[in-house]
N, C-alpha and C positions, 0 to 999 in steps of 0.2 A: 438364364441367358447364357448360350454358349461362347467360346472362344470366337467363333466364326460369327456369330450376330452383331457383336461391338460395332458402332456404328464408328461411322468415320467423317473427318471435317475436310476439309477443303483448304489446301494451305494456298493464301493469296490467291492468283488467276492461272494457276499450275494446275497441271492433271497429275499432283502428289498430291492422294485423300490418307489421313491418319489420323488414329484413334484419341480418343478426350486426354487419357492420361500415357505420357510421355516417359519412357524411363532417361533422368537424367543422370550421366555416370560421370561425372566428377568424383562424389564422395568412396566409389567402389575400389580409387588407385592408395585409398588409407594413407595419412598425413597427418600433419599438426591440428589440423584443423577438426577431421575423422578419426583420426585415430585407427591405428594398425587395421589391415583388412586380407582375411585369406582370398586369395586368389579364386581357390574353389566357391568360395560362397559365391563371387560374385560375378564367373559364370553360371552359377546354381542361378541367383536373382535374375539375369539377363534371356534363361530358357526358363524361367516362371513368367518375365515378362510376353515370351510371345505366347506359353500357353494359356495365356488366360486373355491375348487377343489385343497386347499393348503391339503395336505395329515399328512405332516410333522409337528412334534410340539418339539421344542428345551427349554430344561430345566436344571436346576441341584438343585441339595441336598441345594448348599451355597445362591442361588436367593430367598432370605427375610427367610432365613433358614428354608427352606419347605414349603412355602408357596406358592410361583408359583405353585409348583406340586399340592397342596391342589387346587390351584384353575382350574388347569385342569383336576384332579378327577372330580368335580361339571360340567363343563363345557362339559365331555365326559362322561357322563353317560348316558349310554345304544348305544354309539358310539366308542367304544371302540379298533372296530374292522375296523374302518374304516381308522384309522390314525397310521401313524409310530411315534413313541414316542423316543426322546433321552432326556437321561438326564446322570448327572455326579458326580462323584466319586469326593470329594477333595482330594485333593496328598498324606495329614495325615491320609488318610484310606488306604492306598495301605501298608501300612508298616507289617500288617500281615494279614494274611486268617480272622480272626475273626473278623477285624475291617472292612475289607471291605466287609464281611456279614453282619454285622450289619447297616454297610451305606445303602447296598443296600437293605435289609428290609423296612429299616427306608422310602426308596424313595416308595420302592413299598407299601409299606402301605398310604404314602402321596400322591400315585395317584391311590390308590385303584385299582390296578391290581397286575396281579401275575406273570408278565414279564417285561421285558423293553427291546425294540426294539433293540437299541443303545446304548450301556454303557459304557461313555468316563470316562479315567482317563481326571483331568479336567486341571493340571499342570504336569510336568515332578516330580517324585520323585526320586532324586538322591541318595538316604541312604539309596536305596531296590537297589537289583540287579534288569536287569529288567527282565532277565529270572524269576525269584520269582514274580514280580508282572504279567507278562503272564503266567504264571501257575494258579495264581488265581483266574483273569479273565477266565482264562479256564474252571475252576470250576466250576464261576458263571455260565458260560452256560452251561457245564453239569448237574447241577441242573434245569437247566430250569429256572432260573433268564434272565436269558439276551440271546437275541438272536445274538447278535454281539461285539465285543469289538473296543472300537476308542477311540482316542486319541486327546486331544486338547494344542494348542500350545506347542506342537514339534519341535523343529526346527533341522537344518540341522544334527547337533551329535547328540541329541538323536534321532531321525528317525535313521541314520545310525544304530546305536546301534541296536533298538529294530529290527531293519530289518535282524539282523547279528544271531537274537534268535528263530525269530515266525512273526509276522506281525502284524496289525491293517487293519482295514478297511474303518477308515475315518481319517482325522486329520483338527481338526477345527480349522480354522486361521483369524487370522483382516486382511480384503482383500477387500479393497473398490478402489473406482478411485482417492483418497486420499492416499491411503497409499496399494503400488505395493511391497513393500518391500520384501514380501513373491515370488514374481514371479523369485527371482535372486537364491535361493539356494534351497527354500524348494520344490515349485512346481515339480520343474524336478524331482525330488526324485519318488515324491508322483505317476505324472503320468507313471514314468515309473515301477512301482510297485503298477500298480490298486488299488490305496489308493484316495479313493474320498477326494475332497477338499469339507469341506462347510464353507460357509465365513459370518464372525461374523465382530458387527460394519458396513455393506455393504453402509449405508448413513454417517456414522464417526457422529454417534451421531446428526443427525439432518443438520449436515453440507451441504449435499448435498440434503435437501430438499429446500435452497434458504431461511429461512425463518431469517438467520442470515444476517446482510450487512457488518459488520465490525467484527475483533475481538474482539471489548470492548462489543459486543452483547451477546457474549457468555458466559452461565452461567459459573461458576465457576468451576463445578464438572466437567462440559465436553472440560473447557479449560484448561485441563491440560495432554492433548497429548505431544508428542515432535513435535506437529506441531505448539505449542504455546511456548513463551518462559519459560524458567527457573524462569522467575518473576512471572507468576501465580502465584497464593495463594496454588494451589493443586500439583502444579508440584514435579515429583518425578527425575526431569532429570537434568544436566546440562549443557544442548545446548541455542543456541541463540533461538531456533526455525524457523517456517520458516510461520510465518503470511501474509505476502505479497504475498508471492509466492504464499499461499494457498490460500487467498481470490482472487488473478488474475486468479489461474484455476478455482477456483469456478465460475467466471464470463466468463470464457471460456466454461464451458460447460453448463449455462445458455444460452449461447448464442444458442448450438447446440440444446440444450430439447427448445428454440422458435422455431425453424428453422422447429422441428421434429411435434410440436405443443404438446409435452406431458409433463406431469408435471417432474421435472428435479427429482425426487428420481426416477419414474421410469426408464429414463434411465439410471442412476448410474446402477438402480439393473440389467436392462436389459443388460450392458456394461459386468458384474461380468460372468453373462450366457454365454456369447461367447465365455469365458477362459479358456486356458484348464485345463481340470481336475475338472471343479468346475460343482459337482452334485446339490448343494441346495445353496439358498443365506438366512441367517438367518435375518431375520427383525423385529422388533418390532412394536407393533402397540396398542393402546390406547382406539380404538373402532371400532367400527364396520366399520364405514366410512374410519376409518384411512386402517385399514385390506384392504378393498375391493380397495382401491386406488394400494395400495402395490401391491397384487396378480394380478391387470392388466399387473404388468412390467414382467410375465410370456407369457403374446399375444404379446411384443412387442420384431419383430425382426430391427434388425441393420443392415445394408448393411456398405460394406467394408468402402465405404469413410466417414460414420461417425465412425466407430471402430478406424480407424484411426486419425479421429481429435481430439475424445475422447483422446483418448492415445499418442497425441499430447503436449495437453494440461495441461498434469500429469507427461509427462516425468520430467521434474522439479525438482518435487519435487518427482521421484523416485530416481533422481541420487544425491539429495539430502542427503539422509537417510542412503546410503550405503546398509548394508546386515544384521543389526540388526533391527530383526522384532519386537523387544519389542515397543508396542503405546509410553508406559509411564515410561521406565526406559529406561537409556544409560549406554554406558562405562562399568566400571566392574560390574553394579547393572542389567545390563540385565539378565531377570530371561530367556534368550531362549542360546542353547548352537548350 
C-alpha cells in the first residue's frame, strides 16, 4: 500500500478527512519529560510522516511554548496544503474574545500560516460559560482562523453541557490498551453525536512499545500515571496504583504482537483503529525511523479473535480505574467532570 492509498477518516461533520495514525509533536520540542531532541531529527520524523501518507500533524500553543509549532513551520514549508494541522488553545485563553485572538495569532504565526485546520480548546474552562467560549471559537472561524473547533479532555459533564449549546467536532482523549477508561461514559456520548475521537498517549508513554520490563524501568516523568503508585517521585494521585496488573497485560499482549509477528506499539495502535469512534490515533515519534515504524500500524488489520484477546487482556485494568479518565490525578483533583 502506497503513501497515496492510506485511507482517510472523517473528522466529526467537517469536510477535514485524515489519516488513522496521527503524528503527535509534543515529544519532538525535547524536555524533562523526553529528553533532549535534535531539531533535524524531528523535521527528518515530521517528512517520514507525510511520506508514508500520515496527513495529520497534532500540536498546541503550551508544547515547549511554541516551539513544536515553530518546528512544523520549518518542516511544512512549501507543504502546507498537503496536511491537516490541529493545534490548541490553553483554557486561560478562552476567558475572553481578545485573549483567544491573541493565542491563536500567536500559533498562526508560529506555524507560519494563516489557518489552522483544528482548533482545540486544550482543558475544559469552567469560569467561562461555555456558550461564550462557542461563540468565540465561532468567530475564530468566521474570520478564517480556524477551520473547525474541538475540544480536548472532556469528559462526560462537560461534553453534556457544551452539547446542550452548539457542538465540537473532535474531543481528544488518553485512550490506549492501557488505559479504556474513556470507552465507559465519554465514547457513547461522542459517537452518538459524530464527534471524532482522537487518542492521545496511544502507547502510554512508551509502555506499550515492550522496551520497559519492570516498573522500576520506568523513567520518572512517565511513572507517574495512576497506573503507578502514589510513591512515585511525580505522582499527583492517591491510589495504590496498579503495576502488576499493568506489567502482566503488557506481557499479554506481547505475547499477541509475537503471535501476530509485528512490533507490539503497532498493534496497540492498530487495537485504538478498531474502536468506535476513533478517527486518528496521535503518536509521537523521535525520527524518521521511529515515524515510519508507527505509520505501518495504519496497514495492519486485526481479526476478531485478536480484538478480543487484546481486550482480554486490559479488561483489568479497565475495571480497575472505574469512570475517571484523568492519567494523573484522582478523587476530588480530577481535572475531568
Amino acid at each position: 500500500m502506497t503513501a497515496m492509498s492510506v485511507p482517510r477518516r472523517r473528522l466529526g461533520r467537517t469536510d477535514l478527512f485524515v489519516s488513522p495514525v496521527a503524528m503527535g509533536c509534543w515529544a519532538i520540542v525535547g524536555d524533562a519529560t523526553w529528553g533532549a531532541q535534535d531539531e533535524r531529527d524531528a523535521v527528518a520524523a515530521i517528512h517520514a510522516a507525510l511520506d508514508c501518507g500520515v496527513n495529520f500533524l497534532d500540536t498546541a500553543e503550551g508544547y515547549g511554548a511554541g516551539y513544536s509549532e515553530q518546528i512544523l513551520a520549518k518542516a511544512l514549508k512549501g507543504r502546507r496544503d498537503q496536511v491537516v494541522i490541529g493545534s490548541k488553545a490553553s483554557p486561560n485563553h478562552a476567558g475572553c474574545f481578545a485573549d483567544l485572538v491573541a493565542s491563536c495569532e500567536a500559533s498562526l504565526k508560529n506555524l507560519g500560516t494563516d489557518y489552522i485546520d483544528v482548533y482545540h480548546l486544550h482543558w475544559p474552562n469552567r469560569d467561562v460559560p461555555i456558550e461564550q467560549i462557542l461563540a468565540d471559537f465561532a468567530k475564530l472561524k468566521e474570520q478564517g482562523k480556524i477551520r473547525a473547533f474541538a475540544v480536548s479532555n472532556f469528559g462526560k459533564g462537560d461534553l453534556t453541557e457544551l452539547l446542550e449549546h452548539g457542538r465540537c467536532e473532535v474531543n481528544q482523549l488518553p485512550y490506549s490498551l492501557l488505559w479504556r477508561v474513556v470507552e465507559r461514559e465519554i465514547v457513547p456520548i461522542c459517537t452518538a453525536n459524530d464527534i471524532s475521537v482522537t487518542c492521545y498517549s496511544p502507547i502510554m508513554q512508551g509502555l506499550l512499545t515492550g522496551k520497559f520490563r519492570s516498573p522500576d524501568d520506568v523513567p520518572e516523568g512517565r511513572a507517574r500515571t495512576r497506573l503507578f503508585a502514589k510513591t512515585r517521585p511525580q505522582a499527583r494521585h492517591d491510589e495504590p496504583g496498579a503495576e502488576a496488573e499493568t506489567f502482566q497485560a503488557i506481557a499479554q499482549i506481547a505475547e499477541v504482537a509475537a503471535d501476530l509477528g509485528k512490533p507490539m506499539s503497532q498493534v496497540a495502535l492498530a487495537w485504538l483503529m478498531h474502536q468506535p469512534g476513533v478517527a486518528s490515533v496521535l503518536v509521537g515519534a523521535r525520527d524518521a525511523a521511529q515515524m515510519a515504524e508507527n505509520a505501518a500500524a495504519m496497514h495492519l488489520a486485526l481479526d476478531q479473535e485478536t480484538l478480543s484477546r487484546l481486550g482480554a487482556a486490559t479488561a483489568p485494568l479497565m475495571a480497575k480505574f472505574g469512570t475517571n479518565p484523568d492519567m494523573w490525578q484522582s478523587g476530588a483533583n480530577t481535572r475531568y467532570r
